[in-house]
C-alpha positions in Angstrom: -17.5 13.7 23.2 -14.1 12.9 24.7 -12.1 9.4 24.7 -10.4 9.3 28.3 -8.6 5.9 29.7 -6.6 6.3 32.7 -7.4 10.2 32.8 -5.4 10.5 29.4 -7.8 12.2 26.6 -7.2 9.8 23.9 -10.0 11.1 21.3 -11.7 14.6 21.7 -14.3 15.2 18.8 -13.4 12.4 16.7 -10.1 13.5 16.5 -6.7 11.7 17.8 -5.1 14.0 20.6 -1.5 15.3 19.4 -0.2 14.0 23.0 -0.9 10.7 22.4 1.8 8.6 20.2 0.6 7.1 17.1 3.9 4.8 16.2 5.1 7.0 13.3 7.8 5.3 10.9 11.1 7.3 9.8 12.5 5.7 6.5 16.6 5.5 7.7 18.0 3.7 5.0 17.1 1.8 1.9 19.7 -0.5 -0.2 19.1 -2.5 -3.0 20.7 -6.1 -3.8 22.2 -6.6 -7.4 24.2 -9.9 -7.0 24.6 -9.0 -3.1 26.3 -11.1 -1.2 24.2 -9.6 1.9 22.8 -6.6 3.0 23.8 -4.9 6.2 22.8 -1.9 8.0 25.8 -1.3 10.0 25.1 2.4 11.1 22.1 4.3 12.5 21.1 1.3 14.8 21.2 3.3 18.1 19.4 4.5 21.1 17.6 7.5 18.8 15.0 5.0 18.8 13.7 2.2 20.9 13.0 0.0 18.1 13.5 -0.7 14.2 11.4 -1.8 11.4 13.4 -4.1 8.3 11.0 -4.1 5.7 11.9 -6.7 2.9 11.0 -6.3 -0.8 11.0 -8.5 -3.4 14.0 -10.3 -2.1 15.0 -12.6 -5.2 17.9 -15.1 -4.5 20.5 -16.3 -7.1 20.1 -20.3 -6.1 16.6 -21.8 -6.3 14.9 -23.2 -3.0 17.5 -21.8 -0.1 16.6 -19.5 2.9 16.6 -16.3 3.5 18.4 -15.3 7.0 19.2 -12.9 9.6 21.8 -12.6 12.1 23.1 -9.6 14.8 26.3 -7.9 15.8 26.8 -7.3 19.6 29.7 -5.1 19.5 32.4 -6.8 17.7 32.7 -7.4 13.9 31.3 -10.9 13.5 27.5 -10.8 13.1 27.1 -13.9 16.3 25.1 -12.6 18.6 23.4 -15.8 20.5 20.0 -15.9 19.7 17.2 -18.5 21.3 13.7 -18.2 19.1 10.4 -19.8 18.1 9.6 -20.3 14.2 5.9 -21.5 13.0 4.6 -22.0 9.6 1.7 -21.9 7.1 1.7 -23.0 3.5 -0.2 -24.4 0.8 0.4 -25.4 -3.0 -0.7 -24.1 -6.4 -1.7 -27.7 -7.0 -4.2 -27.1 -4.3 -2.8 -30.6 -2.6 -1.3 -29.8 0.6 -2.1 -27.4 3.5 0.1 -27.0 6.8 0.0 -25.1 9.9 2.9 -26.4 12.0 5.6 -25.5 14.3 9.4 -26.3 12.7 11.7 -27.5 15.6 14.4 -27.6 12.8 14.3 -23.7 12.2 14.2 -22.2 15.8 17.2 -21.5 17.6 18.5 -22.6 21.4 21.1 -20.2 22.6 23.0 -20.6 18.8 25.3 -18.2 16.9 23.7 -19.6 13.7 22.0 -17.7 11.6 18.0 -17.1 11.5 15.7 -18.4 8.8 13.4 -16.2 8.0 12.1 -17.9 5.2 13.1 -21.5 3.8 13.1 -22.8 0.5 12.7 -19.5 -1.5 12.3 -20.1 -5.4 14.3 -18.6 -7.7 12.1 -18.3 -10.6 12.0 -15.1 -12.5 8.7 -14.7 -10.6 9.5 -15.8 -7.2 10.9 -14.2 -4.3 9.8 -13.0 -0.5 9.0 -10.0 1.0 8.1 -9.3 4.8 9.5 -7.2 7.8 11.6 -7.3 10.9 10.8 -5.5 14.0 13.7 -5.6 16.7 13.5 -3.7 20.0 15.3 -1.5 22.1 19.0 -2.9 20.8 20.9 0.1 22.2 19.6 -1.4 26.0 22.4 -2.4 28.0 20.3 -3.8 30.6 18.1 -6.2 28.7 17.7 -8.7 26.2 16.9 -7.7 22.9 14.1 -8.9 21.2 12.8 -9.4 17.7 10.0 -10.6 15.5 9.5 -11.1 11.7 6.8 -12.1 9.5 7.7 -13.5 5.7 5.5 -14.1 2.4 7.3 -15.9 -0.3 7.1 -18.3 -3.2 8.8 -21.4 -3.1 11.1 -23.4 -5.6 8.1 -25.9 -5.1 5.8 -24.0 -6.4 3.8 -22.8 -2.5 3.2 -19.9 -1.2 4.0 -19.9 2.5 4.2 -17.4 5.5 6.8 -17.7 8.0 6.1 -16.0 11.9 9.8 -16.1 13.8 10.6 -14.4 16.9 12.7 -14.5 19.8 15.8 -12.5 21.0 19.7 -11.9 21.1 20.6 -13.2 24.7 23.3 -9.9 25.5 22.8 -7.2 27.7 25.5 -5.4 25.0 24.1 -3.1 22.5 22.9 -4.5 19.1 24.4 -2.5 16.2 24.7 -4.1 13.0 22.0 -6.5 11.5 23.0 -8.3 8.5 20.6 -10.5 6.0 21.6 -13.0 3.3 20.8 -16.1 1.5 22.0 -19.6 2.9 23.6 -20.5 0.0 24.2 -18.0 -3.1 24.1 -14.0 -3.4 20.6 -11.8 -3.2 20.1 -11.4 -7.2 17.8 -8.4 -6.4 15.9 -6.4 -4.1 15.1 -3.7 -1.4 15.5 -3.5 2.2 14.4 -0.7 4.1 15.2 0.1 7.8 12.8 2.6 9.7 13.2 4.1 13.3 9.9 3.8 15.2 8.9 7.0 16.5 
């Protein structure tokens, strides 16, 4: 029996139809960190696709308890782009002592140039890091804003374990085409990021 919606065939016999897009992921690029001031992905960020997945792994800063950030290029050299975004958080401690869910007013963006958290006070234990992704849309559109979400896991220098949800977008109708991510404060002592266009 057949799947239809909208007089598309969606599922014939059990089996997804080939017409319909399933969202597959092309690995672009990978680069590791060792003692990395940043990472950037300054190429293949065009209109082949309409959007891009960062994935993040393992990221392990140099300096104990700083952030982890991301910011944009819009066409020039500086990574500036202005940015307006929402930021919410959830953590808890190994001491089992202290629980939040809360929005962080101090970590969103209002039409800035600043950088974005994606993750605050990562630890810099031997065993401590964050990992997560970054999805940002269309960036080659000269017509509209671009947007962007990120989720983040990470250990912190206090001993939690807290996930991050940011999103918002680069206020430019101009093309994004360079996205760079470092610490605050201190080089990226190890790890991989991997950028994927979004079939």
């Amino acid at each position: 029996m057949a799947v239809v919606s909208g007089g598309t065939t969606l599922i014939d016999n059990g089996a997804l139809d080939p017409a319909v897009p399933s969202g597959s992921l092309i690995l672009l690029s990978t680069q590791t960190a060792s003692s990395s001031a940043n990472i950037s992905f300054t190429s293949g960020i065009d209109s082949t696709y309409d959007s891009y997945v960062f994935k993040f792994i393992n990221i392990h800063p140099q300096t104990d308890d700083i952030n982890f950030e991301v910011n944009f290029r819009d066409g020039g050299s500086l990574y500036d782009a202005v940015k307006t975004t929402t930021w919410f958080r959830t953590h808890h401690n190994e001491a089992d002592t202290v629980t939040d869910l809360s929005y962080q007013s101090g970590d969103d963006l209002a039409q800035s140039t600043n950088n974005q958290p994606l993750m605050v006070s990562v630890g810099a234990d031997n065993d401590q890091s964050v990992s997560g992704y970054l999805h940002l849309f269309n960036p080659s559109s000269t017509t509209f804003v671009k947007h962007f979400m990120a989720v983040t896991q990470a250990s912190l220098g206090a001993n939690y374990t807290r996930q991050v949800h940011c999103a918002g977008y680069c206020n430019t109708t101009v093309a994004i085409d360079g996205v760079k991510f470092q610490m605050s404060s201190g080089n990226i002592d190890d790890g991989i990021i991997k950028m994927y266009g979004v079939v």
